[in-house]
mmCIF file as gemmi writes it, N, C-alpha and C atoms, coordinates in Angstrom:
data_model
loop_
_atom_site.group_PDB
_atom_site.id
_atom_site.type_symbol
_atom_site.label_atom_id
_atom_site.label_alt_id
_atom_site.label_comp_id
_atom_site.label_asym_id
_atom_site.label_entity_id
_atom_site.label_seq_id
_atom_site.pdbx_PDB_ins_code
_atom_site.Cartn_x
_atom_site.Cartn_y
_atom_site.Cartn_z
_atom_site.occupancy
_atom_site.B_iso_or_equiv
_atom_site.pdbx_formal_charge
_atom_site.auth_seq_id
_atom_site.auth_asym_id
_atom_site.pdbx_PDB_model_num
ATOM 1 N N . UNK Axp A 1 ? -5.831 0.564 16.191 1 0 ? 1 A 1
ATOM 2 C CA . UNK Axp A 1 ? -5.008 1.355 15.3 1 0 ? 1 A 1
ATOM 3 C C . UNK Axp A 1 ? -4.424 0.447 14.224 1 0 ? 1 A 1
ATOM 4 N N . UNK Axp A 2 ? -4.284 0.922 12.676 1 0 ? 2 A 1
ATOM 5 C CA . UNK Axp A 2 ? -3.742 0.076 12.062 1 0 ? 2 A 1
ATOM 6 C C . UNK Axp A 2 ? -2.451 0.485 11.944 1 0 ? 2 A 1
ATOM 7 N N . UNK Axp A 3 ? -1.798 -0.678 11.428 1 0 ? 3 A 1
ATOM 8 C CA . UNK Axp A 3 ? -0.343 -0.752 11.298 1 0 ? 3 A 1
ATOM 9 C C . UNK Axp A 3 ? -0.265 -0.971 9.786 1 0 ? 3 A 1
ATOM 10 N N . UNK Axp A 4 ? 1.101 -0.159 9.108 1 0 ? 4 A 1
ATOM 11 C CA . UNK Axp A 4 ? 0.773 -0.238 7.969 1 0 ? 4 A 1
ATOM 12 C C . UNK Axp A 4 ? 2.485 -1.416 7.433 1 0 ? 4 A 1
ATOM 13 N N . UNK Axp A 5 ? 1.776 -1.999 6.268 1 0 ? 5 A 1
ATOM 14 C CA . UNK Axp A 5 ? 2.204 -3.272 6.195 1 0 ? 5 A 1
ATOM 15 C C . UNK Axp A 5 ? 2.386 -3.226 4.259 1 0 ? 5 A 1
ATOM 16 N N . UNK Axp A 6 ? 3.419 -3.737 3.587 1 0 ? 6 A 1
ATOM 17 C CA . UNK Axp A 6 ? 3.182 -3.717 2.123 1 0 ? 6 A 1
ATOM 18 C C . UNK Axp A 6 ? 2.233 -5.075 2.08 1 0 ? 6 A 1
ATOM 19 N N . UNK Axp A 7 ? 1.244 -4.795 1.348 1 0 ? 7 A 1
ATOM 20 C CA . UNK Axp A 7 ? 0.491 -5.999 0.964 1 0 ? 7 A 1
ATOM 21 C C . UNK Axp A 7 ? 0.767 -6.731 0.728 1 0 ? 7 A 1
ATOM 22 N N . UNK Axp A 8 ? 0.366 -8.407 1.14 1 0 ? 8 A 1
ATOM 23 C CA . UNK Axp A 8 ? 0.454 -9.951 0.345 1 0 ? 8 A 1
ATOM 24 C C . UNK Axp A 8 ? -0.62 -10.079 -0.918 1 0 ? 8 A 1
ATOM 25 N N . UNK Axp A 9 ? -1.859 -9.618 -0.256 1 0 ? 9 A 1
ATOM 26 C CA . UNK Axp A 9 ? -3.025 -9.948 -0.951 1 0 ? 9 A 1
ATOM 27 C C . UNK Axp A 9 ? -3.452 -8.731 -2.151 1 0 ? 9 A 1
ATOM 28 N N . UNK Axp A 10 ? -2.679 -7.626 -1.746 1 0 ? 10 A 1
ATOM 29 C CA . UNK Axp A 10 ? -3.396 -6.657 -3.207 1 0 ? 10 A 1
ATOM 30 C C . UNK Axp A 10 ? -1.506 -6.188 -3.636 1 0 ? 10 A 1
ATOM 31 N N . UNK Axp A 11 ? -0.815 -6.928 -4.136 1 0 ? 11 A 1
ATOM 32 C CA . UNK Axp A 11 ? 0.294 -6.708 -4.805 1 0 ? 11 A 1
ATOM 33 C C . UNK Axp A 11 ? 0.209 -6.608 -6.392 1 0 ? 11 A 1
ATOM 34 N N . UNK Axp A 12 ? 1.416 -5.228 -6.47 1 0 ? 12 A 1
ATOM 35 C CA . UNK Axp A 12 ? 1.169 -5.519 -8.382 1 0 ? 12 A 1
ATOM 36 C C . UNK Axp A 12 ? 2.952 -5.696 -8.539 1 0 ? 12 A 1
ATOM 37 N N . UNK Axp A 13 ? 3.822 -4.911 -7.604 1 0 ? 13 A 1
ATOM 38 C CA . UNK Axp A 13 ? 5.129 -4.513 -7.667 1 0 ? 13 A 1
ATOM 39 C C . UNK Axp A 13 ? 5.847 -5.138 -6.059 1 0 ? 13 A 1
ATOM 40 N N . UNK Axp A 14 ? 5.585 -4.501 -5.274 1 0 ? 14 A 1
ATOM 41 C CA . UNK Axp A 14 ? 6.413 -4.742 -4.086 1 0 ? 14 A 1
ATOM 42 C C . UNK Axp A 14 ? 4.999 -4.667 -3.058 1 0 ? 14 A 1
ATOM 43 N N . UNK Axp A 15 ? 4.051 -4.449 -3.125 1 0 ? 15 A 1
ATOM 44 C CA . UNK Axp A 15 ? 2.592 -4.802 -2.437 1 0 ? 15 A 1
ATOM 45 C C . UNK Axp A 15 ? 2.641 -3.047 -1.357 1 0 ? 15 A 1
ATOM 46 N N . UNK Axp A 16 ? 3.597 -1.932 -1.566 1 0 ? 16 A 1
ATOM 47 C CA . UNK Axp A 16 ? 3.82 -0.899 -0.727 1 0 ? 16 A 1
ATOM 48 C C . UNK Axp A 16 ? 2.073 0.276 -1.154 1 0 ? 16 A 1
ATOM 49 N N . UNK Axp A 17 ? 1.683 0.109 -2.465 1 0 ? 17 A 1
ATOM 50 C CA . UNK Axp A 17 ? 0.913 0.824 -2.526 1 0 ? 17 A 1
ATOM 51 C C . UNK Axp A 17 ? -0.875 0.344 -2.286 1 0 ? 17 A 1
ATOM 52 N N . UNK Axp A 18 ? -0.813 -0.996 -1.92 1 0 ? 18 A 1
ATOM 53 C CA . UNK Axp A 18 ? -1.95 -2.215 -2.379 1 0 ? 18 A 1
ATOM 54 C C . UNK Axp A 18 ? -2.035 -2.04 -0.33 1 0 ? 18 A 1
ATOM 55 N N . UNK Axp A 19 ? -0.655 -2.072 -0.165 1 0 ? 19 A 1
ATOM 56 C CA . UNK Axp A 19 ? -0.659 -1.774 1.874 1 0 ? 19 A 1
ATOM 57 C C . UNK Axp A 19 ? -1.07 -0.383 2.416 1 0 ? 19 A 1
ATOM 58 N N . UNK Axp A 20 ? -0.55 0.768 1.506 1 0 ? 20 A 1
ATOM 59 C CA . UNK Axp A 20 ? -1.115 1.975 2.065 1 0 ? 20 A 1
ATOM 60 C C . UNK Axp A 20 ? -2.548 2.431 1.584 1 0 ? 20 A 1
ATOM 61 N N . UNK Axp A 21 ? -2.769 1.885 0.703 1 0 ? 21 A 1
ATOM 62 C CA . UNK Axp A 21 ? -4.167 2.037 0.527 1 0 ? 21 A 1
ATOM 63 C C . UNK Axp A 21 ? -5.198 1.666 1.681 1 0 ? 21 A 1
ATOM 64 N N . UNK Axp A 22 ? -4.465 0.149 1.816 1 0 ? 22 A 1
ATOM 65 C CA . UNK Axp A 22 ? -5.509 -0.295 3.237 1 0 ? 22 A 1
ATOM 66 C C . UNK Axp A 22 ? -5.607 0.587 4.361 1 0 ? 22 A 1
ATOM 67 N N . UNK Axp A 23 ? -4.234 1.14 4.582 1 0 ? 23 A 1
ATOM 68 C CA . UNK Axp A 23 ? -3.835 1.95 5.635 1 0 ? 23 A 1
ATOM 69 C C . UNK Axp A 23 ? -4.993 3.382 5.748 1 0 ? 23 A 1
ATOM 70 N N . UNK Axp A 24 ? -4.816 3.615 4.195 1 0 ? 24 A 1
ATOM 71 C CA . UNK Axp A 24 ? -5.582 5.096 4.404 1 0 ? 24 A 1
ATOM 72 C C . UNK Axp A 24 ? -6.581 4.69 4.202 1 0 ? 24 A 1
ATOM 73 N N . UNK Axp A 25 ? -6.986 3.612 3.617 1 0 ? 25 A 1
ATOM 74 C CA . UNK Axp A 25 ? -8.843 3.31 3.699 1 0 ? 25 A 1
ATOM 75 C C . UNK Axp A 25 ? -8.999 3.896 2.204 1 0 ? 25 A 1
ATOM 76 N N . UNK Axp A 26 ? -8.435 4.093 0.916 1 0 ? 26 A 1
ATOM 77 C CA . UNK Axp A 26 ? -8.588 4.326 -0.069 1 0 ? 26 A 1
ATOM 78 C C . UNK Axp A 26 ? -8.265 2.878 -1.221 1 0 ? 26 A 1
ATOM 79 N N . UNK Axp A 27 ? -8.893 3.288 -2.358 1 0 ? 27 A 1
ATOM 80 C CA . UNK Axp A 27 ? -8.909 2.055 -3.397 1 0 ? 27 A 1
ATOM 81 C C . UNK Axp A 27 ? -7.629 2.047 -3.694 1 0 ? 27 A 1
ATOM 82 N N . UNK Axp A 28 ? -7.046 0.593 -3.949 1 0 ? 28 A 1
ATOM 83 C CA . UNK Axp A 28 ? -5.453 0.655 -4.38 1 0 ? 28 A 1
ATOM 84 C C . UNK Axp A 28 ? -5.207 1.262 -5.858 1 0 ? 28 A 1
ATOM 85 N N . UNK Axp A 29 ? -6.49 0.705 -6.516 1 0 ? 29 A 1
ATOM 86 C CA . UNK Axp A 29 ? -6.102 1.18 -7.856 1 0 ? 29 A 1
ATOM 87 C C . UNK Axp A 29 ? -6.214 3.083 -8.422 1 0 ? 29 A 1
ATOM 88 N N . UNK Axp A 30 ? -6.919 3.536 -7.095 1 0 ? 30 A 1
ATOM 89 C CA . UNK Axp A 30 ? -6.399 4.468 -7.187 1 0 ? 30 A 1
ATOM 90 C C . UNK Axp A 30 ? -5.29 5.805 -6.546 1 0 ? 30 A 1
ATOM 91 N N . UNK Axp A 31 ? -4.677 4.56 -5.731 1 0 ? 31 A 1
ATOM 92 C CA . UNK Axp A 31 ? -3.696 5.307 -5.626 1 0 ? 31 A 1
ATOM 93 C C . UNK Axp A 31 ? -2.253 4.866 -6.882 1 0 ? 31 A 1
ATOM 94 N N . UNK Axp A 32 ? -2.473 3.982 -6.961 1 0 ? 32 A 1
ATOM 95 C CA . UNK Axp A 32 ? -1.152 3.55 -8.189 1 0 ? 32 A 1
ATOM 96 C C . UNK Axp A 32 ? -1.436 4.536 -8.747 1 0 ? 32 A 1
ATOM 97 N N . UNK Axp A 33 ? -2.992 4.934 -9.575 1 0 ? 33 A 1
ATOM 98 C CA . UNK Axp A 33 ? -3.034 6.141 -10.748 1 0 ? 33 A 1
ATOM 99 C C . UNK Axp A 33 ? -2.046 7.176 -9.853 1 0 ? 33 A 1
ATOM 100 N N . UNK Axp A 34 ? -2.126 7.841 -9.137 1 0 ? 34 A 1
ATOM 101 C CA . UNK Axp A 34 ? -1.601 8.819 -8.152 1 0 ? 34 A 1
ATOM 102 C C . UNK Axp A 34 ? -0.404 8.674 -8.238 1 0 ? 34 A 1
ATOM 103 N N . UNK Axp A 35 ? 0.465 7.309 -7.852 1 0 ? 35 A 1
ATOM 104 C CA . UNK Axp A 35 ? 1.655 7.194 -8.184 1 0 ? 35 A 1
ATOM 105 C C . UNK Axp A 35 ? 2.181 7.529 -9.424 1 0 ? 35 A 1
ATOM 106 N N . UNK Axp A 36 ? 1.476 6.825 -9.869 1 0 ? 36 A 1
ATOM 107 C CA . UNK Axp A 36 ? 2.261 6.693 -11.577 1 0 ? 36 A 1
ATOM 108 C C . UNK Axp A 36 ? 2.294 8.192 -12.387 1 0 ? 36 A 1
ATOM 109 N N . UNK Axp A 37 ? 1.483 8.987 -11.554 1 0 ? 37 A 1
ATOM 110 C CA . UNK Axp A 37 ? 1.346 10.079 -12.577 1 0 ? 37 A 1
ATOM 111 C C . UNK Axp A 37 ? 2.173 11.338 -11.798 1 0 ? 37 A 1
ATOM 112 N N . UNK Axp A 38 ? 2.456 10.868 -10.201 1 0 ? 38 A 1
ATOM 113 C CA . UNK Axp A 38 ? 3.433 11.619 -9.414 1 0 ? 38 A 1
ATOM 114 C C . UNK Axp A 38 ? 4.706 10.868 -10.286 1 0 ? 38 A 1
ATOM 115 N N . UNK Axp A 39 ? 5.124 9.628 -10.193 1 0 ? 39 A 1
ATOM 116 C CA . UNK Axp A 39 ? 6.329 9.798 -10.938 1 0 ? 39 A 1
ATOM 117 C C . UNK Axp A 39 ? 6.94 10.313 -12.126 1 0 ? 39 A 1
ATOM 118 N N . UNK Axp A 40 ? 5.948 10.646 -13.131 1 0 ? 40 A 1
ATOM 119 C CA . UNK Axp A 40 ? 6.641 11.451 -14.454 1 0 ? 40 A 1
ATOM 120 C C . UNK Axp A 40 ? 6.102 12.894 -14.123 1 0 ? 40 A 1
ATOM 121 N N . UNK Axp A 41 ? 5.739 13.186 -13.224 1 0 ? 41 A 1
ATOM 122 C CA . UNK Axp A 41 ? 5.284 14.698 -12.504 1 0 ? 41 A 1
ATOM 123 C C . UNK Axp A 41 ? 6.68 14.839 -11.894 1 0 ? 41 A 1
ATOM 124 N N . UNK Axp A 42 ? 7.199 14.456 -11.171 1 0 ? 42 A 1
ATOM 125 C CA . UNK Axp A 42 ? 8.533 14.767 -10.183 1 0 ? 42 A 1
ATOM 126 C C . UNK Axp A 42 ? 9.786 14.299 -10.624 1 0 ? 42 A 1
ATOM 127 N N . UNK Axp A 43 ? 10.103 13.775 -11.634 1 0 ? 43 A 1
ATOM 128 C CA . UNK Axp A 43 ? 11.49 13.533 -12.753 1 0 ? 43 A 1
ATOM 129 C C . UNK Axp A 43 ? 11.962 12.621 -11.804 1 0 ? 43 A 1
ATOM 130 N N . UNK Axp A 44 ? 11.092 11.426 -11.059 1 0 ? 44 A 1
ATOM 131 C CA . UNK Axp A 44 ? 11.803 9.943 -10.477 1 0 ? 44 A 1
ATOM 132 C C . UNK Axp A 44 ? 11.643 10.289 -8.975 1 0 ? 44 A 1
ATOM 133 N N . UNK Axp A 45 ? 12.014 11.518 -8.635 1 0 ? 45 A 1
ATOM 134 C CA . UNK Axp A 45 ? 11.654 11.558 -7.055 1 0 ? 45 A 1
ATOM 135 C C . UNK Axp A 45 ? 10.912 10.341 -6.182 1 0 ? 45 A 1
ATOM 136 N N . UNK Axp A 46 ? 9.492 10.303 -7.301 1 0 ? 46 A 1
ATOM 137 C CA . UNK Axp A 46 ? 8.73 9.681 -6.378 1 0 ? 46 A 1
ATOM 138 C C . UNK Axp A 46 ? 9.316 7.859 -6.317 1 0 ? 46 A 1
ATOM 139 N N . UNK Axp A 47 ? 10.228 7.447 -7.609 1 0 ? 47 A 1
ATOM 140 C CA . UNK Axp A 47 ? 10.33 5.857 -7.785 1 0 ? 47 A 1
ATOM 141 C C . UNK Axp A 47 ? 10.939 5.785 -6.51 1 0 ? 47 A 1
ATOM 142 N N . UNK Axp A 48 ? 12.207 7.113 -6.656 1 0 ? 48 A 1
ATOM 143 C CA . UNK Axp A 48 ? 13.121 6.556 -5.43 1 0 ? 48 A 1
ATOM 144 C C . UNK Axp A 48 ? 12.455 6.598 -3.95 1 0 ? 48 A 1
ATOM 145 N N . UNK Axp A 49 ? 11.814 7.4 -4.007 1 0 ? 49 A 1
ATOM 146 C CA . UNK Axp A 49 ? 11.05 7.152 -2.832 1 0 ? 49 A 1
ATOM 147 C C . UNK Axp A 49 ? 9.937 5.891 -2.378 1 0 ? 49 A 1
ATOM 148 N N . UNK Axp A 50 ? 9.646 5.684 -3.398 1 0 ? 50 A 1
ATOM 149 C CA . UNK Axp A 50 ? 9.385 4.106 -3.503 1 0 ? 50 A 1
ATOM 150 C C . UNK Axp A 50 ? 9.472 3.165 -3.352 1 0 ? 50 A 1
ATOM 151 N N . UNK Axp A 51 ? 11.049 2.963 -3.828 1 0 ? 51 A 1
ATOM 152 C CA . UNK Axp A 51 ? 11.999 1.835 -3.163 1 0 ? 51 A 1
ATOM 153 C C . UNK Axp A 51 ? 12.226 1.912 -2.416 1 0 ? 51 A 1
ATOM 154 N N . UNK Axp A 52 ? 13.029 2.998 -1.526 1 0 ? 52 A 1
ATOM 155 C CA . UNK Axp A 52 ? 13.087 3.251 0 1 0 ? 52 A 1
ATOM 156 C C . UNK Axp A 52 ? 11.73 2.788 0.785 1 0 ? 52 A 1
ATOM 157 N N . UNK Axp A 53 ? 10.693 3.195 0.658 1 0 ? 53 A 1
ATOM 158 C CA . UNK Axp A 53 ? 9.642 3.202 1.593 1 0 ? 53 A 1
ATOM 159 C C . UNK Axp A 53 ? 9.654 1.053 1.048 1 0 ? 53 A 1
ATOM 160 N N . UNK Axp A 54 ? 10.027 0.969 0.314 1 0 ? 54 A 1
ATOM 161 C CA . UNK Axp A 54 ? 9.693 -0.503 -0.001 1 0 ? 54 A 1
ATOM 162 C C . UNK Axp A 54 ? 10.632 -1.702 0.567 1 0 ? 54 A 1
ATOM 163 N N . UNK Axp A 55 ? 11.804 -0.778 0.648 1 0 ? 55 A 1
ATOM 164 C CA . UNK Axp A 55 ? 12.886 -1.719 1.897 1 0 ? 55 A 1
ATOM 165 C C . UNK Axp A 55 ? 12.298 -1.375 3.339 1 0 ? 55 A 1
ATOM 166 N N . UNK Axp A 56 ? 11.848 0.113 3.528 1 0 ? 56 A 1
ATOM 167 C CA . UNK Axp A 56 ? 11.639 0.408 5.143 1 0 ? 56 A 1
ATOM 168 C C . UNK Axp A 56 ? 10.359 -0.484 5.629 1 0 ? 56 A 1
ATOM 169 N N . UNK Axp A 57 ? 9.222 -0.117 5.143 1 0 ? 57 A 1
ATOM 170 C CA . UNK Axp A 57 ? 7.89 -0.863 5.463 1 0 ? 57 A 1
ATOM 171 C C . UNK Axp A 57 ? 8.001 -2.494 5.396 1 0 ? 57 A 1
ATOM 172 N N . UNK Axp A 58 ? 7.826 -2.61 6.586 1 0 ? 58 A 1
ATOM 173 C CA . UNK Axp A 58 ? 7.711 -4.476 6.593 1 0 ? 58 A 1
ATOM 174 C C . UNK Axp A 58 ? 6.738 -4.972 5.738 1 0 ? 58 A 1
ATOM 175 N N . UNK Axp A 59 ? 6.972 -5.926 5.657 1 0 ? 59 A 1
ATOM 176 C CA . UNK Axp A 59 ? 5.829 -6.451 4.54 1 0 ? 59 A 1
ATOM 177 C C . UNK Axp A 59 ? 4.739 -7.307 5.736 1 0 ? 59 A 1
ATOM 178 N N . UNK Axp A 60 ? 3.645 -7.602 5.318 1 0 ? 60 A 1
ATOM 179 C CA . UNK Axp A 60 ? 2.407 -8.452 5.841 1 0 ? 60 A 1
ATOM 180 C C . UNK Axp A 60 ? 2.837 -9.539 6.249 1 0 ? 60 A 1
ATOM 181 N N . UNK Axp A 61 ? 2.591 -10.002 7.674 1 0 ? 61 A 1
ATOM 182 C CA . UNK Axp A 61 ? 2.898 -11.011 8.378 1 0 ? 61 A 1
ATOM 183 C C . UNK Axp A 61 ? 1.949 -12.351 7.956 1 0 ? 61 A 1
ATOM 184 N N . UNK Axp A 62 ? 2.765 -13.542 7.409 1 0 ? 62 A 1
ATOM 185 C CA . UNK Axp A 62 ? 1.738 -14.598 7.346 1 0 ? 62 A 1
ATOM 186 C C . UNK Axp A 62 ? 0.373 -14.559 8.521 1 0 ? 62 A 1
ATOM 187 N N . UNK Axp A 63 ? -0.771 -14.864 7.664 1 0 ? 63 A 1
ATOM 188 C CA . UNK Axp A 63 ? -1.724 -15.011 8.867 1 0 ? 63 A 1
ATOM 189 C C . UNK Axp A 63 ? -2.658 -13.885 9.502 1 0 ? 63 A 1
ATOM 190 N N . UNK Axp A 64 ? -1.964 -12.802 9.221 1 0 ? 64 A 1
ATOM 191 C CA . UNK Axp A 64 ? -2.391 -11.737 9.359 1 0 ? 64 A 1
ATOM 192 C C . UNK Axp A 64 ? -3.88 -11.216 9.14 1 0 ? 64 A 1
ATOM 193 N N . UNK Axp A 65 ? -4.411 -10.868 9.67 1 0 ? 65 A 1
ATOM 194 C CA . UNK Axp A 65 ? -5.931 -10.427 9.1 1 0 ? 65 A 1
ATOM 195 C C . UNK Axp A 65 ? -6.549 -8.852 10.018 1 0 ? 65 A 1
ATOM 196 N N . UNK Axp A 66 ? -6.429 -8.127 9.617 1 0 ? 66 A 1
ATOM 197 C CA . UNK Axp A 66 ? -7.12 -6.908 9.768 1 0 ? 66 A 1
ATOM 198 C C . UNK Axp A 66 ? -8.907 -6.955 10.282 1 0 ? 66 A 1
ATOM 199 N N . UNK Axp A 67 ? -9.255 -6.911 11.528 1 0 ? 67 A 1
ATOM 200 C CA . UNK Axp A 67 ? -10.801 -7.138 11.654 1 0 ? 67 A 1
ATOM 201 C C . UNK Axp A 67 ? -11.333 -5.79 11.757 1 0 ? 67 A 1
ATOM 202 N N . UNK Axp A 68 ? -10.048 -4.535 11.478 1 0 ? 68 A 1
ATOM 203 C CA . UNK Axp A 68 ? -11.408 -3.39 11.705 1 0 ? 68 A 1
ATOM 204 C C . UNK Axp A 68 ? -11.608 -3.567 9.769 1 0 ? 68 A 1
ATOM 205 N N . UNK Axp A 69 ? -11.051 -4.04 8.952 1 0 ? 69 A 1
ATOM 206 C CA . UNK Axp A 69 ? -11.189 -3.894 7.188 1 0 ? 69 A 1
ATOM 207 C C . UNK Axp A 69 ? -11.823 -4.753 7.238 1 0 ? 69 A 1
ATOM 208 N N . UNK Axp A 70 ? -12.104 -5.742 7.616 1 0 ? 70 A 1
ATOM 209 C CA . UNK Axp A 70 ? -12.718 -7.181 7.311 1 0 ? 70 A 1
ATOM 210 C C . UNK Axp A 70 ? -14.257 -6.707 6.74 1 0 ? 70 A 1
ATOM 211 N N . UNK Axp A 71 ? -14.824 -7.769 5.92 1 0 ? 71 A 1
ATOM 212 C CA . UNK Axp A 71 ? -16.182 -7.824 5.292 1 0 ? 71 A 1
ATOM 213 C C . UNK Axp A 71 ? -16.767 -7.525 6.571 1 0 ? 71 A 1
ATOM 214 N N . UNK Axp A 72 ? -16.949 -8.529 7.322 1 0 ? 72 A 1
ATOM 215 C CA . UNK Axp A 72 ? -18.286 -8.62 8.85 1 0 ? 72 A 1
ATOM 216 C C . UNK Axp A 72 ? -17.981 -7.568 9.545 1 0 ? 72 A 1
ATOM 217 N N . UNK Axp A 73 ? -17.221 -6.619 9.95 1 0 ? 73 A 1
ATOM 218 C CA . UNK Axp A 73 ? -16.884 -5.636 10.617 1 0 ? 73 A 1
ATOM 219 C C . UNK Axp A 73 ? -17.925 -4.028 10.322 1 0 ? 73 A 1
ATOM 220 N N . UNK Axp A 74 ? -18.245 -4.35 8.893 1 0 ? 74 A 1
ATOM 221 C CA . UNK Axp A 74 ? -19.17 -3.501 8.331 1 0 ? 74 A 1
ATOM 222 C C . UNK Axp A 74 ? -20.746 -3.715 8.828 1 0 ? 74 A 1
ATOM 223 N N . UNK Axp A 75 ? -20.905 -5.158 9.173 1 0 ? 75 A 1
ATOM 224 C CA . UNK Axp A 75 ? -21.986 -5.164 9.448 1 0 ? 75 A 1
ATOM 225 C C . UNK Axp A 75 ? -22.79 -5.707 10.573 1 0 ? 75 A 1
């Protein structure tokens, strides 16, 4: 099961959307589009929810490595 973690390695802001991407198995860059276009869709709702989820979610543990995402795991 994965555990979801704000990213070290795919960060642009606080690494929360670069981590749930991994989580859901979707491209980061497209969920930022998703973000960015939920936040002037919802008049800030979504920033603040943002920051919250960005203090709550731990961030990526040094060392850390994911082997069900990993390259060799595919093959």
């Amino acid at each position: 099961m994965n555990k979801l973690f704000r990213s070290r390695r795919d960060k642009k802001i606080s690494g929360l959307c670069g981590g749930l991407a991994q989580w859901l198995g979707f491209d980061a860059t497209i969920l930022r589009l998703i973000a960015v276009i939920a936040a002037f869709c919802s008049f800030g709702m979504i920033v603040a929810l943002y920051l919250i989820a960005s203090l709550v979610v731990p961030e990526e543990p040094t060392g850390y490595y994911d082997f069900e995402d990993s390259y060799y795991s595919k093959y």
